[in-house]
BAVEX-968369 format. One record per residue (C-alpha): residue in three letters; x, z, y. Coordinates in Angstrom, 3 decimals, always signed. Layout:
<nodes>
- ALA / X / Z / Y
...
</nodes>
This chain:
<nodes>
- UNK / +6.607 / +14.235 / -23.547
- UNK / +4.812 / +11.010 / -23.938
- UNK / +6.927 / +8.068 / -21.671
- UNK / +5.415 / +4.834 / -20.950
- UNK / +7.142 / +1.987 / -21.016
- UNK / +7.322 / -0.436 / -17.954
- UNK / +7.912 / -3.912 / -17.271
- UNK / +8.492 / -5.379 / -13.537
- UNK / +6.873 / -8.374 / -12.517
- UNK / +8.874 / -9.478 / -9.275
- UNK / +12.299 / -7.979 / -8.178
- UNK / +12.427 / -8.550 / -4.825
- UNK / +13.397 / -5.837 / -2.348
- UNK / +10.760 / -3.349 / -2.754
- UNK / +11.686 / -3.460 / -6.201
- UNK / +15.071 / -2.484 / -5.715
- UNK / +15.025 / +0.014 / -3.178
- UNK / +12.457 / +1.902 / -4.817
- UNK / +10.355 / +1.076 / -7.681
- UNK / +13.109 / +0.854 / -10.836
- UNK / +14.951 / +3.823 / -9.411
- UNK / +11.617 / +5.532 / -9.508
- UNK / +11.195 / +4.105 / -12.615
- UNK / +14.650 / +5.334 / -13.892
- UNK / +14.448 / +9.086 / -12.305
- UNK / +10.924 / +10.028 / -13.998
- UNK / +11.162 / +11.130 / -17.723
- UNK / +7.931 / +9.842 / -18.743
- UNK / +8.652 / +6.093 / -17.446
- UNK / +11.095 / +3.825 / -19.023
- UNK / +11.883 / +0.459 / -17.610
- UNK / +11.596 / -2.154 / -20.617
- UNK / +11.742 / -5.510 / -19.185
- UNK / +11.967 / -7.322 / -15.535
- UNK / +10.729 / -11.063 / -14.624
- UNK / +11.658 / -12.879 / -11.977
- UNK / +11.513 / -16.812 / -11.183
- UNK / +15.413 / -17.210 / -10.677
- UNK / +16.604 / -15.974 / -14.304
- UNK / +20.148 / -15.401 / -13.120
- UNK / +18.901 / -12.513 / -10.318
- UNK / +16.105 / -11.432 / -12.823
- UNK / +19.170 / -10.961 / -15.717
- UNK / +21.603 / -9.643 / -13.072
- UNK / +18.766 / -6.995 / -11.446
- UNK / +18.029 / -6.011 / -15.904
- UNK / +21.341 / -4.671 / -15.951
- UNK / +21.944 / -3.346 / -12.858
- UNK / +19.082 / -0.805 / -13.636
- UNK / +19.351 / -0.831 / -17.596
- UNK / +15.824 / -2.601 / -18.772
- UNK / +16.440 / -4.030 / -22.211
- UNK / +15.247 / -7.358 / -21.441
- UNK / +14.726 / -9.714 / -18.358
- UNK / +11.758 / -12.909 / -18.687
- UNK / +11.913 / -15.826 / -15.864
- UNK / +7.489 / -15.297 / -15.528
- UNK / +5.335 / -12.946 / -15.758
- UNK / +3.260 / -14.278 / -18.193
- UNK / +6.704 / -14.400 / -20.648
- UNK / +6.759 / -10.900 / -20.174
- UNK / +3.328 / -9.910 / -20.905
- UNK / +4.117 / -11.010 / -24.417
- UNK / +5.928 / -8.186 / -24.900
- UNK / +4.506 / -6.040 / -27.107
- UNK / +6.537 / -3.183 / -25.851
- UNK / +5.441 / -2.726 / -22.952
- UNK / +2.642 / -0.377 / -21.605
- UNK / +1.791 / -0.939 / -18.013
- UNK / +3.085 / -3.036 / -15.653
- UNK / +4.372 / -2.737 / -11.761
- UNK / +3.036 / -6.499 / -9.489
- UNK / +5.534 / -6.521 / -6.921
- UNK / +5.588 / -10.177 / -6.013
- UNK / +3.529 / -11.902 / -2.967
- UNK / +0.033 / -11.534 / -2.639
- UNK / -1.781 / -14.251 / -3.516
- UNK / -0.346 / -13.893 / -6.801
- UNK / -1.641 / -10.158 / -7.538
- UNK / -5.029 / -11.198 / -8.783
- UNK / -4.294 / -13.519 / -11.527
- UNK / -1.266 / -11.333 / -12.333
- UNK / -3.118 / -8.491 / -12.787
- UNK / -6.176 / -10.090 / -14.931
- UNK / -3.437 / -11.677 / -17.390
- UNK / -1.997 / -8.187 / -17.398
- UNK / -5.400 / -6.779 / -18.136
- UNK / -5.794 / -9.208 / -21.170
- UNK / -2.649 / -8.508 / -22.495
- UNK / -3.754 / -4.979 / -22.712
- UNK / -1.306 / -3.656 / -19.751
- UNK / -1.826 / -0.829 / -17.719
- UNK / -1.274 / -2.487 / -14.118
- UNK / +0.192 / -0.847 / -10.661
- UNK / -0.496 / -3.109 / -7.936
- UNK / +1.587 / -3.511 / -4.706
- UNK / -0.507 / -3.737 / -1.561
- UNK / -2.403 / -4.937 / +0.118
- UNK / -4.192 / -5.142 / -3.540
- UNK / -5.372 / -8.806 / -2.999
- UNK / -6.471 / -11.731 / -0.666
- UNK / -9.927 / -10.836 / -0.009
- UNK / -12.286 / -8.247 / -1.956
- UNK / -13.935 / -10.916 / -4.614
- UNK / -10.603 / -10.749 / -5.916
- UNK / -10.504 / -7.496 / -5.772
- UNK / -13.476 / -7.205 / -7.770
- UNK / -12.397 / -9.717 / -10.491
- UNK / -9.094 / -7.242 / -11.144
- UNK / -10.861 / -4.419 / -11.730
- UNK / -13.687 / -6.192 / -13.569
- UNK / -10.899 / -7.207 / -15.908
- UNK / -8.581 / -4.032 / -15.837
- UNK / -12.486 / -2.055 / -17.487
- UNK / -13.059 / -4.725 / -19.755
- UNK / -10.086 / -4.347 / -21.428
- UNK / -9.470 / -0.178 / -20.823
- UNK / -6.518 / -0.292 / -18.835
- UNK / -6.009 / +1.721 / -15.871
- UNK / -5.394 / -0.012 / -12.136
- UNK / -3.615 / +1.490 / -9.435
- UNK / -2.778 / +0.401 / -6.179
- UNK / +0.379 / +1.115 / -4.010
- UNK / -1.096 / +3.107 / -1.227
- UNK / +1.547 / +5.667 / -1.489
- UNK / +0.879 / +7.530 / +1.695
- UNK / -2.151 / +9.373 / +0.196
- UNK / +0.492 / +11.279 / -2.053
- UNK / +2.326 / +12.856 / +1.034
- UNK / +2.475 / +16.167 / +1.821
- UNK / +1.806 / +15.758 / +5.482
- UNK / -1.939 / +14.039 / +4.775
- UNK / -2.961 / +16.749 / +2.571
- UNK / -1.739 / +18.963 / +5.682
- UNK / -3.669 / +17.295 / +7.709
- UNK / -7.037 / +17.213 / +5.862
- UNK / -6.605 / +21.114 / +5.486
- UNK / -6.250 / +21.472 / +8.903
- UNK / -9.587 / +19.145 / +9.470
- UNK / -11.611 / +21.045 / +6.754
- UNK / -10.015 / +24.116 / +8.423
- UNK / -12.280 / +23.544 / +12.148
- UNK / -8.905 / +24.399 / +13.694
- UNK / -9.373 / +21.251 / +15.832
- UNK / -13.050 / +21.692 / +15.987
- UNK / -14.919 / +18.440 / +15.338
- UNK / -12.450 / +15.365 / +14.937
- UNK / -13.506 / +12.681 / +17.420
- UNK / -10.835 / +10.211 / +17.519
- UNK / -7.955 / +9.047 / +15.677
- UNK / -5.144 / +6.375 / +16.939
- UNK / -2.316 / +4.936 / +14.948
- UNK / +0.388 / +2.807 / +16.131
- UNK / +2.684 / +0.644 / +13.599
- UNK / +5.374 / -1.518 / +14.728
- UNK / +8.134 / -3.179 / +12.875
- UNK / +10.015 / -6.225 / +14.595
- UNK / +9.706 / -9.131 / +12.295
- UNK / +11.562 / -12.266 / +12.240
- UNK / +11.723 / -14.970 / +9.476
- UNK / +12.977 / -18.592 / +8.582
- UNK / +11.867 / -20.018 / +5.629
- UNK / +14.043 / -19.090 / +3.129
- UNK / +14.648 / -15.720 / +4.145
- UNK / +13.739 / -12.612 / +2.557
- UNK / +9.927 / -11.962 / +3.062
- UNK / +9.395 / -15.091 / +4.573
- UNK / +6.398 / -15.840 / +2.714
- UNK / +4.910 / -12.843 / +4.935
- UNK / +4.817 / -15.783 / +7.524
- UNK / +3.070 / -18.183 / +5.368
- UNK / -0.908 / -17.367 / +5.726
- UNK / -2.145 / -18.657 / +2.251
- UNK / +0.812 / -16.155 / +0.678
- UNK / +0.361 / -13.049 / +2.370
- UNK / -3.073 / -13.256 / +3.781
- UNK / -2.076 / -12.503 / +7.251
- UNK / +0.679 / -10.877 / +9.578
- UNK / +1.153 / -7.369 / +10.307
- UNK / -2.321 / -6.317 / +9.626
- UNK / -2.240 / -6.944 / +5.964
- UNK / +1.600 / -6.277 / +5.717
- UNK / +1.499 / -2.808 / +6.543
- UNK / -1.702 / -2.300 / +8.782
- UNK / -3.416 / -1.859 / +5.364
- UNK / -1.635 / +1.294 / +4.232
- UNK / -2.709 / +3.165 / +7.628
- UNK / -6.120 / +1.722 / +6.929
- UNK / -5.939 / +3.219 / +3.360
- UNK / -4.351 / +6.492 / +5.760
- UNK / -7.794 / +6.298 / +8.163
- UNK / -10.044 / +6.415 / +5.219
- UNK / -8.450 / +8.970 / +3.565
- UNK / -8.994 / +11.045 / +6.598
- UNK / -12.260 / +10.367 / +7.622
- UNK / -14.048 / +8.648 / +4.642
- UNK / -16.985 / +5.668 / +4.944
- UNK / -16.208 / +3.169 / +7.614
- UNK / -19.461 / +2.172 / +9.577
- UNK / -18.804 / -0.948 / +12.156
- UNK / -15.277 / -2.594 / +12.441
- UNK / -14.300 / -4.811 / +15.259
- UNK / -10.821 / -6.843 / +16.089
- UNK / -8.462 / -8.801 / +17.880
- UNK / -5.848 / -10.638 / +16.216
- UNK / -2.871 / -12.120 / +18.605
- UNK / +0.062 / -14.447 / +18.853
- UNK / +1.368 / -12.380 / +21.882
- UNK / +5.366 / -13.541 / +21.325
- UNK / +5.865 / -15.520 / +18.327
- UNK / +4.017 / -19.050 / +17.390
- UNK / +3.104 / -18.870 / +13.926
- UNK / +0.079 / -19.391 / +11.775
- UNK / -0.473 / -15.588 / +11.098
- UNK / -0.821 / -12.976 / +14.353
- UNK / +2.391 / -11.109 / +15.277
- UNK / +0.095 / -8.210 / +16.854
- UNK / -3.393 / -7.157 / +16.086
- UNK / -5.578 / -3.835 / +16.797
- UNK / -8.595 / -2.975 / +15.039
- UNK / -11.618 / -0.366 / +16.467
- UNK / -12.850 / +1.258 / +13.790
- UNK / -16.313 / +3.752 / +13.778
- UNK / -16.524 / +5.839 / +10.439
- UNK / -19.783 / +6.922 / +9.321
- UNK / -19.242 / +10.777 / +10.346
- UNK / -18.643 / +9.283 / +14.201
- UNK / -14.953 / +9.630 / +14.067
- UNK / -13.980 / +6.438 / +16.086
- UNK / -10.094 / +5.294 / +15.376
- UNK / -7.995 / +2.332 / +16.984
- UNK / -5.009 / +1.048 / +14.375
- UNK / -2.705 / -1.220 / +16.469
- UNK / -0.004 / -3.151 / +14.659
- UNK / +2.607 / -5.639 / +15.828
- UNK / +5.607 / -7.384 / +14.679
- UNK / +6.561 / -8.226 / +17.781
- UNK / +7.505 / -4.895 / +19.488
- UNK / +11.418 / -4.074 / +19.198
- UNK / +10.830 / -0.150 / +18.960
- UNK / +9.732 / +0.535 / +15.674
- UNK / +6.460 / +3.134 / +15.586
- UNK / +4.662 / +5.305 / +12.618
- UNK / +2.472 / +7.711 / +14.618
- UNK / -0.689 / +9.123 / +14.041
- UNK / -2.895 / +11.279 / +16.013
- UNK / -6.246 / +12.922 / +15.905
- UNK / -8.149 / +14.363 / +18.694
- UNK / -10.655 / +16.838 / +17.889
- UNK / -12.975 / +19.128 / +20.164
- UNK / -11.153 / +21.997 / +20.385
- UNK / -7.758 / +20.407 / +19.574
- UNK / -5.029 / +17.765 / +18.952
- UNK / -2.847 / +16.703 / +15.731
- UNK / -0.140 / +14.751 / +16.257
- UNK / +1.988 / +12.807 / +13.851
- UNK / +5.150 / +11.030 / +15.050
- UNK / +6.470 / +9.717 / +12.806
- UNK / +4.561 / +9.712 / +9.872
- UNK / +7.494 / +8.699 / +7.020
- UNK / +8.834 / +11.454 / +8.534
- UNK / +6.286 / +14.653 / +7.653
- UNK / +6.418 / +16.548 / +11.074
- UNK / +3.052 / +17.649 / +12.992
- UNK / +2.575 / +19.252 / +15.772
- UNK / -0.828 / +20.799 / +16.037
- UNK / -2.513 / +22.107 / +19.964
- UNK / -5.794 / +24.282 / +19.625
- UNK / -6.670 / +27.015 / +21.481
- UNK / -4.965 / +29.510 / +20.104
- UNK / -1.747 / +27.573 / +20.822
- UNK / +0.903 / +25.322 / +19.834
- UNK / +3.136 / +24.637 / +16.620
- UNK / +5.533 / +22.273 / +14.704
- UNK / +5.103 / +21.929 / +10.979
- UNK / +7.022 / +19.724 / +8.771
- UNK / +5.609 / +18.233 / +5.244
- UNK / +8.128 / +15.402 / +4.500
- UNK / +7.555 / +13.206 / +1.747
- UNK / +9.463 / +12.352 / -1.019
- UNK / +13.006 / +10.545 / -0.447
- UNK / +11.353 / +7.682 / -2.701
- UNK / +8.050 / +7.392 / -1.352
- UNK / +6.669 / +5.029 / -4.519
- UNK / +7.928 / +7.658 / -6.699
- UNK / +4.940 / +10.623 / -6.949
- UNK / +2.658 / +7.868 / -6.929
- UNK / +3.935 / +5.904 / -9.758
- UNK / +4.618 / +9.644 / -11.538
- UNK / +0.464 / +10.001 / -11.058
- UNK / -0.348 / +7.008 / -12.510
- UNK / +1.885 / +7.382 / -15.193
- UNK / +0.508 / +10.401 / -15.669
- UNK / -3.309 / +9.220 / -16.125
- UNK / -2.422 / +6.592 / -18.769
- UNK / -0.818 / +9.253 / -20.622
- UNK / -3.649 / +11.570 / -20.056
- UNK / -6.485 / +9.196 / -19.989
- UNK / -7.681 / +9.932 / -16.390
- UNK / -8.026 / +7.955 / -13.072
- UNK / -5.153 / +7.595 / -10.443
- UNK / -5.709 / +8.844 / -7.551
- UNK / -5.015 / +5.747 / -5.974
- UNK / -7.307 / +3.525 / -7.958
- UNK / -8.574 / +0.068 / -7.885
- UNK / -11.918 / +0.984 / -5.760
- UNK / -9.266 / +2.890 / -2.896
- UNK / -7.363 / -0.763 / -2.823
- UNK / -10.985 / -3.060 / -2.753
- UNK / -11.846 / -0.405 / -0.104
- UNK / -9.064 / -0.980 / +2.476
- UNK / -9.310 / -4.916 / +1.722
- UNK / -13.160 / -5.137 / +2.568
- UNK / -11.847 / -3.725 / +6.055
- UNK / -9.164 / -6.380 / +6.545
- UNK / -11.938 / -9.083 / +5.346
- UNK / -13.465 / -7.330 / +8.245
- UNK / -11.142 / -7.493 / +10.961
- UNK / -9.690 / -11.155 / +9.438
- UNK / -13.472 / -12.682 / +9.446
- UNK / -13.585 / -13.699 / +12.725
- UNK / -9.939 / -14.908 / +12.704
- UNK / -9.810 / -17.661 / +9.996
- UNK / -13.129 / -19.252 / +12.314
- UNK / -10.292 / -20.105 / +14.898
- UNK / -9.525 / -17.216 / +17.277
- UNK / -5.830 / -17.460 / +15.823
</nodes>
């Protein structure tokens, strides 16, 4: 079996928790080299999951003509320019989310990523579940008869000083924005999955507890072009953490309530049931095992570059009227 070798621009949490011991559990990836700014926890993070090597930038590490592809897991402004150097240095590149400020940048990444022939994936590693192919079987199925709407709630209490881990979340011209981009965008990426072209967004971005210059809550209303209408609401602010997902059809219900978790319950006509579809303990790990897979193979990840431009030209959406002053 082919392996491709890896190298790890940013070790920060996600990193640890599940991207080199994805790295280290697959046969056909092997983790080459790590950078990160402070060279002591870059060296330290090398050995504690075996790559060879450990660089204090990214760009050092590009140089390294042993590595194949790359995994950007540092802050988001930084994912476009890390991703065209990788493209130039002939890297394959895997992209954390959301894939970049705004979709221009988006655009430049995968302009650079073709002229160059490397593949670009972005980490939108809900589509890989078990529970959303479920789901879209049940849809295509007419089970629930004509899906009509779809709600989401996502809530994660979040609370920073600078200097903390994540903190930069906090700081606009880093991350982009608050809970919307943080983690609203992978239930975006979830929405469009289900129900395909989006036709008319509309927001509301809020500072409901916390005074900061991103929003600590926000809900988007979002009309897809087969008149599925869906409402996302997201909020660091809320002490209860959420994941669910429903969708309400004519002739019945799907219900998701944790979605992490893999259990449905599904009400038609005919009845009620329970299903459960969990995902993989290491949720990065069958989607960096597919993109591994089309750079060996020469195809397209599922989870490409145009899936990550996608979800950002909704948050442009639902930011646009924010950055003119409503926050």
């Amino acid at each position: 079996m082919k392996t491709v070798r890896w190298g790890l621009i940013g070790c920060g949490d996600i990193s640890r928790k599940r991207i080199a011991p994805a790295l280290n559990e697959l046969d056909c990836c092997e983790l080459v080299a790590v950078a990160r700014n402070d060279a002591s926890q870059a060296e330290s993070f090398a050995q504690e999951f075996g790559a060879k090597r450990w660089y204090q930038t990214g760009l050092e590490l590009l140089l390294d003509d042993e590595i194949d592809a790359v995994y950007i897991a540092t802050p988001v402004h930084l994912h476009a320019e890390q991703a065209i150097e990788a493209a130039r240095a002939g890297k394959h590149v895997l992209c954390e989310k959301p894939m970049a400020l705004n979709a221009q940048d988006c655009d430049r990444m995968m302009e650079a990523c073709a002229a160059h022939g490397v593949k670009l994936g972005v980490a939108y590693y809900r589509h890989h579940y078990p529970v959303m192919a479920r789901i879209k079987e049940i849809l295509q199925s007419g089970e629930i008869g004509t899906p009509v709407l779809a709600e989401i709630h996502a809530f994660e209490w979040f609370d920073r000083v600078p200097g903390e881990a994540r903190s930069w979340l906090l700081d606009r011209s880093k991350s982009g924005g608050g809970p919307m981009m943080d983690f609203g965008c992978h239930r975006i990426e979830v929405l469009m999955d289900l129900f395909g072209a989006v036709s008319e967004v509309q927001s509301q971005l809020l500072n409901l507890h916390f005074e900061r210059e991103v929003e600590d809550t926000a809900c988007a209303s979002i009309l897809f072009e087969n008149r599925v209408h869906a409402v996302l609401r997201v909020s660091h602010a809320v002490q209860e953490a959420r994941d669910t997902l429903e969708t309400c059809g004519t002739k019945g219900t799907i219900r998701v309530p944790v979605l992490n978790e893999g259990s449905l319950y599904v009400k038609t006509e005919a009845g009620e049931r329970t299903e459960r579809h969990p995902p993989h303990p290491n949720f990065h790990l069958p989607l960096i095992e597919n993109f591994t897979a089309a750079v060996i193979e020469g195809n397209e990840p599922i989870v490409n570059g145009a899936t990550g431009k996608g979800v950002t030209e909704i948050l442009d959406r639902i930011y646009e009227r924010a950055w003119k002053g409503q926050i």
